[in-house]
C-alpha positions, 0 to 999 in steps of 0.5 A, spaced: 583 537 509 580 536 516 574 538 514 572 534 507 575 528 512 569 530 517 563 531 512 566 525 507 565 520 513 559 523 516 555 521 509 558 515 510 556 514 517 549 517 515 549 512 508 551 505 512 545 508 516 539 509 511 533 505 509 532 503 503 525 502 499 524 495 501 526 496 508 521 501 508 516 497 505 517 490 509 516 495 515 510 499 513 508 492 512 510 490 519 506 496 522 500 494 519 500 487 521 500 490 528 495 495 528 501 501 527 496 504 521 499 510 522 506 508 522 505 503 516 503 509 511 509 513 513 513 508 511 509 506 506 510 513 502 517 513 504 518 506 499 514 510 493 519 516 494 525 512 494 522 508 488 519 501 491 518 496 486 513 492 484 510 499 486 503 497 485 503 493 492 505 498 495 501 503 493 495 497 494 498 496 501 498 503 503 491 504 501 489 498 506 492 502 511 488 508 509 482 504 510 483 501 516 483 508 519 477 510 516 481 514 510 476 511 505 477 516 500 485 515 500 484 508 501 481 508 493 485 513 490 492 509 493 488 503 491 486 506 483 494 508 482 495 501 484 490 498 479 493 503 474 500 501 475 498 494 474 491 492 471 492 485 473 492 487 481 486 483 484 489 485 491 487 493 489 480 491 486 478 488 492 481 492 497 478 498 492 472 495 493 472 494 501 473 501 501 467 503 496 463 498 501 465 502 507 462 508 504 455 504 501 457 504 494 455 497 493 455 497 487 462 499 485 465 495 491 461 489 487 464 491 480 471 492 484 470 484 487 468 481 481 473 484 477 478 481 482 474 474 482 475 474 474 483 476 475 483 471 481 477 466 481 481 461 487 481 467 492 475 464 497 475 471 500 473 475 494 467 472 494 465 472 501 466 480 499 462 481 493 457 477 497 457 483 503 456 488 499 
């Protein structure tokens, strides 16, 4: 009996203490903003293991990460599985296409920009992009 009262409150202890998918997405996010790229793509995927919604942003955010540490490809795999999840996603075409700059295909990065222009025609900073590229 002393046994099952010790492991039912040692699940309880380690329950009270887990993070859930949005406390890992927040804290991806906050790594990110400052600069922990590394930190921000483990807690990044330890959202979508635990199912984050909507999972499309976090996929998007990920693949930031990625680019940010020079993982172009990742960052355009992550941002392709964005897309797919959501087709609406300018964020991930544009962060897509940030990506393919980084790797000189201008002109799949300007594709990527022009549709995140179609779907966002308000966001100043797409066109700022494709116009980069």
């Amino acid at each position: 009996m002393k046994k099952i009262i010790t492991l039912l409150a040692l699940v309880f202890y380690l329950n009270a203490y887990a993070q859930t998918a949005s406390e890992y997405f927040k804290s991806g996010y906050n790594k990110s903003a400052n600069g922990d790229y590394k930190g921000s793509i483990q807690d990044f995927t330890k959202a979508i293991e635990l199912g984050y919604t909507p999972l499309d942003e976090v996929y998007c955010n990920r693949g930031v990460s990625k680019k940010l540490l020079g993982d172009y490809y990742g960052a355009i795999k992550d941002c392709s599985k964005a897309i797919e999840l959501n087709p609406k996603d300018d964020m991930a075409y544009n962060s897509r296409g940030n990506a393919k700059d980084a790797l000189k295909d201008y002109k799949g990065a300007i594709l990527d920009h022009t549709k995140s222009i179609e779907i966002n025609p308000k966001e100043a900073g797409y066109y700022y992009n494709r116009g980069g590229s």
